[in-house]
N, CA, C and O atoms as a GROMACS GRO file, in nm:
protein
  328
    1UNK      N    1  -2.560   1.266   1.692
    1UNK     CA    2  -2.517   1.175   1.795
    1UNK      C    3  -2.390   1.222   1.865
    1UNK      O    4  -2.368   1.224   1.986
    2UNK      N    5  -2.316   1.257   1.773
    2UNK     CA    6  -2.176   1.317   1.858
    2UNK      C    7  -2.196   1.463   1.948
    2UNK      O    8  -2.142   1.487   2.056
    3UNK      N    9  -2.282   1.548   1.877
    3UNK     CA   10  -2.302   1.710   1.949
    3UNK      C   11  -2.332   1.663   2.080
    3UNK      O   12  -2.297   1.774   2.119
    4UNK      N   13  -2.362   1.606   2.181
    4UNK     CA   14  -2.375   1.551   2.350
    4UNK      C   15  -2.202   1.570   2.354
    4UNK      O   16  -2.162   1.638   2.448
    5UNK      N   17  -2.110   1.524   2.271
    5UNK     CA   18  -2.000   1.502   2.327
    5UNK      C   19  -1.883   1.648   2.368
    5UNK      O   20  -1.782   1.667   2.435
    6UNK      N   21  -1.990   1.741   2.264
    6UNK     CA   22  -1.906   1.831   2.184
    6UNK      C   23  -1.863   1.818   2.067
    6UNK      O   24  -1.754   1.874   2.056
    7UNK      N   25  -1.893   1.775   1.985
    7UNK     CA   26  -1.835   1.801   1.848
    7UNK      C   27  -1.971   1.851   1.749
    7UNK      O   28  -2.086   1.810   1.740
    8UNK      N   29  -1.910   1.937   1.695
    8UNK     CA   30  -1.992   2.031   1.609
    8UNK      C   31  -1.876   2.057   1.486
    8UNK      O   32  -1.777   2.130   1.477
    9UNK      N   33  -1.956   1.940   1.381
    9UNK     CA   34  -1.856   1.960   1.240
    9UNK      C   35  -1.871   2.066   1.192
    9UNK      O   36  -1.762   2.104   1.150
   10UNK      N   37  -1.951   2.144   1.173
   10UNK     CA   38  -1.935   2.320   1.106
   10UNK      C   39  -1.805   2.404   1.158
   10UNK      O   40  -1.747   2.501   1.108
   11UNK      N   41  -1.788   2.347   1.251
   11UNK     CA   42  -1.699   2.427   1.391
   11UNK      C   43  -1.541   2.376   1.327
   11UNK      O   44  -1.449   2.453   1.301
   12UNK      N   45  -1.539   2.238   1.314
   12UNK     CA   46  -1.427   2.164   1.289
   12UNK      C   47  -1.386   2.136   1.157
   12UNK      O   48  -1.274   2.089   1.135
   13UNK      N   49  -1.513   2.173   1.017
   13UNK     CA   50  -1.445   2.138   0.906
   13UNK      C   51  -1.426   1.936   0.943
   13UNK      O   52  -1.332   1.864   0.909
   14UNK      N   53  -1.528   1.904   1.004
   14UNK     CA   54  -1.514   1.735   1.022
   14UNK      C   55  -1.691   1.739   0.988
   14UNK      O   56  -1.774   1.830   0.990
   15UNK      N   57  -1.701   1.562   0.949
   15UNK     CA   58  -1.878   1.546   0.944
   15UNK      C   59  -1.828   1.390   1.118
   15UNK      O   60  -1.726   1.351   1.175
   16UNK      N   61  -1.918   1.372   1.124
   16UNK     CA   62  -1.949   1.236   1.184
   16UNK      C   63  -1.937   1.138   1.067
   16UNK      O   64  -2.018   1.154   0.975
   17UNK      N   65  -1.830   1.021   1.054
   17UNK     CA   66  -1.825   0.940   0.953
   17UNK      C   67  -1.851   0.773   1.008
   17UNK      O   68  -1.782   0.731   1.102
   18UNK      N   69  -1.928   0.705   0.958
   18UNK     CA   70  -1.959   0.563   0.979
   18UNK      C   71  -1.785   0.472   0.960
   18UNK      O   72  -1.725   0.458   0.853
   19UNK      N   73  -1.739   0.421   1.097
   19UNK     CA   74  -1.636   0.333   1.045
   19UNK      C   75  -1.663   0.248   0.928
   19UNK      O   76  -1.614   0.245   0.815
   20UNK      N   77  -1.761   0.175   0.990
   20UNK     CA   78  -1.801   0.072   0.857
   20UNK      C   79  -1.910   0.136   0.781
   20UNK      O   80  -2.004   0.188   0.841
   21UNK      N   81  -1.904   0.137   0.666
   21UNK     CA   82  -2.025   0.226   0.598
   21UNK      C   83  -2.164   0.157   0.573
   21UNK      O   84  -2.175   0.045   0.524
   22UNK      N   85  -2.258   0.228   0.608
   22UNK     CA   86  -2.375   0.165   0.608
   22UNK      C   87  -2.409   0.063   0.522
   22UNK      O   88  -2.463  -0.045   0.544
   23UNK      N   89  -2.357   0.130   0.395
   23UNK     CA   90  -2.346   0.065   0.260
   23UNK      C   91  -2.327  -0.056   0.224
   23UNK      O   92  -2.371  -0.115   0.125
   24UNK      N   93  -2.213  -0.115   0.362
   24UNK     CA   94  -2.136  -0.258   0.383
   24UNK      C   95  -2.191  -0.294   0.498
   24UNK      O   96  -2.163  -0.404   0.548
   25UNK      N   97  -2.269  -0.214   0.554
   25UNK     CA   98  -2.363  -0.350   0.637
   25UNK      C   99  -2.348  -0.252   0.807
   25UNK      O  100  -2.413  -0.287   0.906
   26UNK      N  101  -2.266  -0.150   0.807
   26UNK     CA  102  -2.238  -0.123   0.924
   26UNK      C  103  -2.385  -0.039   0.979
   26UNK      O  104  -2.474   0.000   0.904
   27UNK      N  105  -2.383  -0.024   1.137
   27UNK     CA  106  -2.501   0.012   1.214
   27UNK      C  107  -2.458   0.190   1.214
   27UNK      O  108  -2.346   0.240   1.214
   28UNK      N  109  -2.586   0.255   1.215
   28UNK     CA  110  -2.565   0.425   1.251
   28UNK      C  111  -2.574   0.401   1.435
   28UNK      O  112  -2.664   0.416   1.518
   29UNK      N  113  -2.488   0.376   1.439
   29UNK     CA  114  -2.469   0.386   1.631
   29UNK      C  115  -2.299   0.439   1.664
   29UNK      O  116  -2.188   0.405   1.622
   30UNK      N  117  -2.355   0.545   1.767
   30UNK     CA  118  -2.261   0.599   1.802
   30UNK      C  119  -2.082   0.511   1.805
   30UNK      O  120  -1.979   0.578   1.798
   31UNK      N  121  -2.081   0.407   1.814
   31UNK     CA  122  -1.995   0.361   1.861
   31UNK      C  123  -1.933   0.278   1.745
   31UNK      O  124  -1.848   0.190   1.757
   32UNK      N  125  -2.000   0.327   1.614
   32UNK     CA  126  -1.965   0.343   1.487
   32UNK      C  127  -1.908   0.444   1.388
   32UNK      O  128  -1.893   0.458   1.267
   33UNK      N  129  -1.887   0.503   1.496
   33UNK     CA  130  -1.855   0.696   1.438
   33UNK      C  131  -1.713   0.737   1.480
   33UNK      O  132  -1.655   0.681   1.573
   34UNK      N  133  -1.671   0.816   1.425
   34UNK     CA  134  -1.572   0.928   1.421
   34UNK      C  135  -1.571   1.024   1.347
   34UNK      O  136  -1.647   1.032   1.250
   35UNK      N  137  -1.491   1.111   1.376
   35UNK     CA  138  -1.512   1.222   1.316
   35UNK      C  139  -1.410   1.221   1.150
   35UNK      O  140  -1.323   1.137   1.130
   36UNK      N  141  -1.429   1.282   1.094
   36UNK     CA  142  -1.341   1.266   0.934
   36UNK      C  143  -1.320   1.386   0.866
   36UNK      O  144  -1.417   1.454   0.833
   37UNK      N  145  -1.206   1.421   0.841
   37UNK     CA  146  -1.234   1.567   0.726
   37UNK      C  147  -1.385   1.573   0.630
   37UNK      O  148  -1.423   1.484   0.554
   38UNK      N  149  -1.453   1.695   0.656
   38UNK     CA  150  -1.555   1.694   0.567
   38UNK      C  151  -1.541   1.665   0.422
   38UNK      O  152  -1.628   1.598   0.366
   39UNK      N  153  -1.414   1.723   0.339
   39UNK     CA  154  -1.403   1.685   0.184
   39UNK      C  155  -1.377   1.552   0.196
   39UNK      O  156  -1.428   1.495   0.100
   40UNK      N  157  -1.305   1.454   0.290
   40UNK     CA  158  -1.273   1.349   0.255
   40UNK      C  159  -1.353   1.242   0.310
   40UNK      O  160  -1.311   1.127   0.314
   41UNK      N  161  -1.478   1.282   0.356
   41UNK     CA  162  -1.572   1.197   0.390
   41UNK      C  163  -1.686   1.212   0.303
   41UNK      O  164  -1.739   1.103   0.284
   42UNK      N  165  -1.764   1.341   0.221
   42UNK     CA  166  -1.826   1.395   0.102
   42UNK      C  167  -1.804   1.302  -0.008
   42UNK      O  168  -1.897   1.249  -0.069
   43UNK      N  169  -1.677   1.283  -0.034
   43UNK     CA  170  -1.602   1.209  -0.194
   43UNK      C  171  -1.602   1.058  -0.130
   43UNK      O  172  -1.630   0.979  -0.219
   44UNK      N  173  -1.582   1.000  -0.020
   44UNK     CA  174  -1.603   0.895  -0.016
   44UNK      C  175  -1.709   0.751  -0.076
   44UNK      O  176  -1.694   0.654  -0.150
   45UNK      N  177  -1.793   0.798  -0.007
   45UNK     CA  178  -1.924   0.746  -0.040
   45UNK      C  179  -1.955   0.717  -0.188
   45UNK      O  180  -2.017   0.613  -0.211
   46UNK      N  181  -1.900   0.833  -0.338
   46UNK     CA  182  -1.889   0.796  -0.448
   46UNK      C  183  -1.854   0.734  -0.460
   46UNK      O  184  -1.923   0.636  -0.487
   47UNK      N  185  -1.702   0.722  -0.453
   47UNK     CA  186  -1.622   0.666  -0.449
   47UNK      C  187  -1.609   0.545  -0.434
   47UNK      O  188  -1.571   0.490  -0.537
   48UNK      N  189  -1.630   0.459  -0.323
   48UNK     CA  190  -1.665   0.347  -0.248
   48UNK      C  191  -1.790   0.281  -0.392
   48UNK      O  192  -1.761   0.193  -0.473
   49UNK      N  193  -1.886   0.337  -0.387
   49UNK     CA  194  -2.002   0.282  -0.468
   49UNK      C  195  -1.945   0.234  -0.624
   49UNK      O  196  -1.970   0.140  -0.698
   50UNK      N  197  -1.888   0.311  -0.628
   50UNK     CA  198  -1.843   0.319  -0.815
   50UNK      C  199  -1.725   0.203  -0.825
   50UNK      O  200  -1.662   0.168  -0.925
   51UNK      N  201  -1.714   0.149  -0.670
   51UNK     CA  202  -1.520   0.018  -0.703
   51UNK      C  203  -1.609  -0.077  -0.740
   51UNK      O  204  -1.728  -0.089  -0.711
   52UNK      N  205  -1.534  -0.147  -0.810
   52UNK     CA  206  -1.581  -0.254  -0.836
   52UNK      C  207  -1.531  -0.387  -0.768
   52UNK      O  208  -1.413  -0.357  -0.749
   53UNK      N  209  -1.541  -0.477  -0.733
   53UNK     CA  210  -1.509  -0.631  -0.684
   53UNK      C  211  -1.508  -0.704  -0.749
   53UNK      O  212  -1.571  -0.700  -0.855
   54UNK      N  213  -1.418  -0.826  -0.700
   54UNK     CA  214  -1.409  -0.911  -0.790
   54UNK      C  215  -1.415  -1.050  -0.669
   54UNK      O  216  -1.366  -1.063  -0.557
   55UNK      N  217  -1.518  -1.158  -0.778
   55UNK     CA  218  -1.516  -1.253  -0.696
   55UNK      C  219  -1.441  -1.346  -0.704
   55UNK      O  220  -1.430  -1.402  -0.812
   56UNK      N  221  -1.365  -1.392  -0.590
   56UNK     CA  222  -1.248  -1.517  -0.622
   56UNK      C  223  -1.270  -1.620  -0.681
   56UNK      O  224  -1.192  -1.635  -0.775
   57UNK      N  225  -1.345  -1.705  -0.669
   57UNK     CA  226  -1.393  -1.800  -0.729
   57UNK      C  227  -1.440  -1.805  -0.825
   57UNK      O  228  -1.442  -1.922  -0.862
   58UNK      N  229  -1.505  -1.712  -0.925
   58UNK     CA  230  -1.525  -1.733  -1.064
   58UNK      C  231  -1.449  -1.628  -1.141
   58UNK      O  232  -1.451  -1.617  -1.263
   59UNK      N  233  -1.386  -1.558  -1.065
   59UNK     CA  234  -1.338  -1.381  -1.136
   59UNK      C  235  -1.429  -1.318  -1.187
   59UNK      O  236  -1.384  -1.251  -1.280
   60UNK      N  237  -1.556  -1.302  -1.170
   60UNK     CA  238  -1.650  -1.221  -1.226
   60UNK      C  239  -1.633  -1.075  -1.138
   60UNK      O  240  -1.592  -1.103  -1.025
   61UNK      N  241  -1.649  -0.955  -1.153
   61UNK     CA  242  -1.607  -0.854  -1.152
   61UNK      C  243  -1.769  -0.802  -1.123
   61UNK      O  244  -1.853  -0.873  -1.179
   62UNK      N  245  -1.822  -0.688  -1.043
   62UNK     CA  246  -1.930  -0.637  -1.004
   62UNK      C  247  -1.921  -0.502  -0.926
   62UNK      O  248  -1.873  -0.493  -0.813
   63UNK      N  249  -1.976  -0.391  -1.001
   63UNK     CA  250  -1.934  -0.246  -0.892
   63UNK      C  251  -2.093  -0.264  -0.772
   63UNK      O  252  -2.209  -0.303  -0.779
   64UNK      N  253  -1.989  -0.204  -0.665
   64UNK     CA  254  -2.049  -0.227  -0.498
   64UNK      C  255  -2.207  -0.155  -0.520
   64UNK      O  256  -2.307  -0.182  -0.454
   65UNK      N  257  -2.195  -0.041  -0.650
   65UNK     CA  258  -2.362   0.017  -0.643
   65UNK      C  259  -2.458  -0.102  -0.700
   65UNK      O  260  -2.578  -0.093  -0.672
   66UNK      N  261  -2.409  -0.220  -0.782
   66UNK     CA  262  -2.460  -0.315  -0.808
   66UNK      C  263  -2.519  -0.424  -0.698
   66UNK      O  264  -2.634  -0.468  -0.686
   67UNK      N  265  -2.426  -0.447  -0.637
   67UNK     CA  266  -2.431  -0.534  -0.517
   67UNK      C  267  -2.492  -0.440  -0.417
   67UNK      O  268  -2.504  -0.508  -0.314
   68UNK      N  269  -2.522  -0.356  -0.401
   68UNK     CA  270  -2.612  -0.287  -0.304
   68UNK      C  271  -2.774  -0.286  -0.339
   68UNK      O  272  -2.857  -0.242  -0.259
   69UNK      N  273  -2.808  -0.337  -0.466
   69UNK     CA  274  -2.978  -0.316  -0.530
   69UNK      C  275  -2.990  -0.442  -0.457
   69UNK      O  276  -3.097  -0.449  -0.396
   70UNK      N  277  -2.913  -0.543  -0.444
   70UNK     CA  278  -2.957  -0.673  -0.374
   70UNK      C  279  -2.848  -0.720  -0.233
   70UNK      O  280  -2.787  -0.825  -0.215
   71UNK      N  281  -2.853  -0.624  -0.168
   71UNK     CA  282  -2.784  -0.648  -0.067
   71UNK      C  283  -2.793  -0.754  -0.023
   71UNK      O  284  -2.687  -0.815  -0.013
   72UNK      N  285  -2.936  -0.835   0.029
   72UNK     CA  286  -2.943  -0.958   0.120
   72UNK      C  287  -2.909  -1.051   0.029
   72UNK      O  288  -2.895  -1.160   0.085
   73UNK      N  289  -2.881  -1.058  -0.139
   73UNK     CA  290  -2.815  -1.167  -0.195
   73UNK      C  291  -2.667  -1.161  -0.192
   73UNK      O  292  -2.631  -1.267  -0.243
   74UNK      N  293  -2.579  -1.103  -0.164
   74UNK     CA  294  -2.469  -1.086  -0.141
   74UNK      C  295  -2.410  -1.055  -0.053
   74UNK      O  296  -2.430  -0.956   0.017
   75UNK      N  297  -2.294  -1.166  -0.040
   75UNK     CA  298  -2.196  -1.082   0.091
   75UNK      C  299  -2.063  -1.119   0.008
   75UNK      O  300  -2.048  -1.215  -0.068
   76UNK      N  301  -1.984  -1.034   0.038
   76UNK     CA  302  -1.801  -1.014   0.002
   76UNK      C  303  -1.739  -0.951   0.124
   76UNK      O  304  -1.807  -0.860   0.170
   77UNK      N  305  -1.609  -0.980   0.196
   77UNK     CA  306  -1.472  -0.960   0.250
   77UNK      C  307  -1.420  -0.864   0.187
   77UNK      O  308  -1.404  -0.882   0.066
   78UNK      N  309  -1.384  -0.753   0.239
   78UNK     CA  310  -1.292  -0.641   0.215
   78UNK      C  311  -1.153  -0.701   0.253
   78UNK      O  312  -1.131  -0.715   0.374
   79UNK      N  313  -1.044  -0.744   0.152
   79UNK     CA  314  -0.907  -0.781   0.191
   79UNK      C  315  -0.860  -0.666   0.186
   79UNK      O  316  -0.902  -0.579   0.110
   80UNK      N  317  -0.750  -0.651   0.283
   80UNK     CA  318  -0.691  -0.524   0.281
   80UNK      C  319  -0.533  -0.556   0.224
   80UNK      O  320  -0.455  -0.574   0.317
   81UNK      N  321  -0.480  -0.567   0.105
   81UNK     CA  322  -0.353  -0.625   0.026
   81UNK      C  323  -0.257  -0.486   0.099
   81UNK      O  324  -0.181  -0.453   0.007
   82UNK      N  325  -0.235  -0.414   0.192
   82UNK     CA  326  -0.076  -0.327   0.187
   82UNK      C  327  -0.047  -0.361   0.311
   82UNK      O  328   0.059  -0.325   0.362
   0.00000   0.00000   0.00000
């Protein structure tokens, strides 16, 4: 989607990275993209899957690869605490 613009991540050491990650609900459309260091967009995606959450209201605790087998039963808020 980005190579129309010019960008060619082989070239740049960048991939095309999803602002919001698919994972959390975001769309593969251009206007969802930027570009990202390739190592630090690679390790992401683990990364991201393996956190775990916690729900406010009961404190029960759940990692995001969990909550992704049943996506349409769940939704959670990313607070950003800094």
């Amino acid at each position: 989607m980005l190579a129309k613009y010019g960008f060619v991540a082989s070239d740049e050491g960048m991939d095309g990275d999803h602002i919001t990650e698919i994972q959390f609900g975001g769309k593969d459309v251009l206007e969802n993209l930027w570009p990202l260091d390739a190592g630090v967009n690679r390790g992401a995606g683990p990364t991201l899957a393996g956190a775990t959450v916690t729900y406010p209201a009961t404190g029960k605790s759940i990692k995001i690869s969990d909550l992704k087998a049943n996506a349409r039963a769940y939704y959670f808020k990313i607070k950003n605490t800094l």
